[in-house]
N, C-alpha and C positions, 0 to 999 in steps of 0.2 A: 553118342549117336542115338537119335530118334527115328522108329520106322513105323510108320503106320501095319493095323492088321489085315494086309489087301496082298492082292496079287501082281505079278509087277512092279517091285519096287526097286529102282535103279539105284545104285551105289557108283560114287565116282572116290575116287583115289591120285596117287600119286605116287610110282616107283622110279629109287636108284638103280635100274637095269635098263640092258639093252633092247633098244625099240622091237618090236617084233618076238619079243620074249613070253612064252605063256606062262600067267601066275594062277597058282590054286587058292581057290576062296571058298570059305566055310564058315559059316553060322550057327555057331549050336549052343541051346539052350543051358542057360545054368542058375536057372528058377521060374517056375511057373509049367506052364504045357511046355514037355520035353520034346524037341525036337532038333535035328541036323539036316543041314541045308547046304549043300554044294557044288562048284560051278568053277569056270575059271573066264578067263579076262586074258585078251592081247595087252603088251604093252602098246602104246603110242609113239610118234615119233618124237613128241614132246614130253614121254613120260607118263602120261596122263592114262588109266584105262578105266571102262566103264563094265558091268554087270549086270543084271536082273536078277533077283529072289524073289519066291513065294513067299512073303508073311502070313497070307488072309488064312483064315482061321483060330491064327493065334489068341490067344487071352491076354488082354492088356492088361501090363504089367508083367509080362514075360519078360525076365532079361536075358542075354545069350551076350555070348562075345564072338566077335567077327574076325578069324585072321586072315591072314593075305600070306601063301608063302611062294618061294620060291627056289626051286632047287632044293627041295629038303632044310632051307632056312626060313623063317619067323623074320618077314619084313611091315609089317602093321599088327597089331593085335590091339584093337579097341572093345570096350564094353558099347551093351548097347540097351534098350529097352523097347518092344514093342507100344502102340501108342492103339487108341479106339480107329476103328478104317474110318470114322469120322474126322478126324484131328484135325484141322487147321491145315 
């Protein structure tokens, strides 16, 4: 995963849980400007839930790993790299 280094940056997902379910989501860095980011997300009725995180300020080339939990269980854990707030 790719995120620019801006403010607002929306993450979308997909969880095996019950609609209406709240998951915990956290970002934290594991090279470059150290930082932790966290937030949570309803699920959908279709599974589907969305987020926002602040990147801006980050140093491109920061990588951090993103996990998604719930209930005290690890249901996503992706690596990820900040990108220039310019990027494409």
């Amino acid at each position: 995963m790719m995120v620019k280094a801006a403010p607002g940056i929306a993450l979308d997902g997909i969880a095996n849980v019950s609609p209406g379910s709240t998951l915990s989501i956290q970002a934290q860095s594991s090279s470059g400007t150290p930082f932790i980011k966290s937030t949570t997300a309803t699920v959908s009725q279709n599974g589907r839930f969305r987020t926002v995180l602040d990147f801006g300020g980050l140093s491109p080339g920061t990588e951090f790993t993103l996990t998604v939990r719930y209930n005290n269980s690890t249901l996503i854990e992706q690596s990820g790299v900040v990108l220039t707030s310019s990027h494409g």
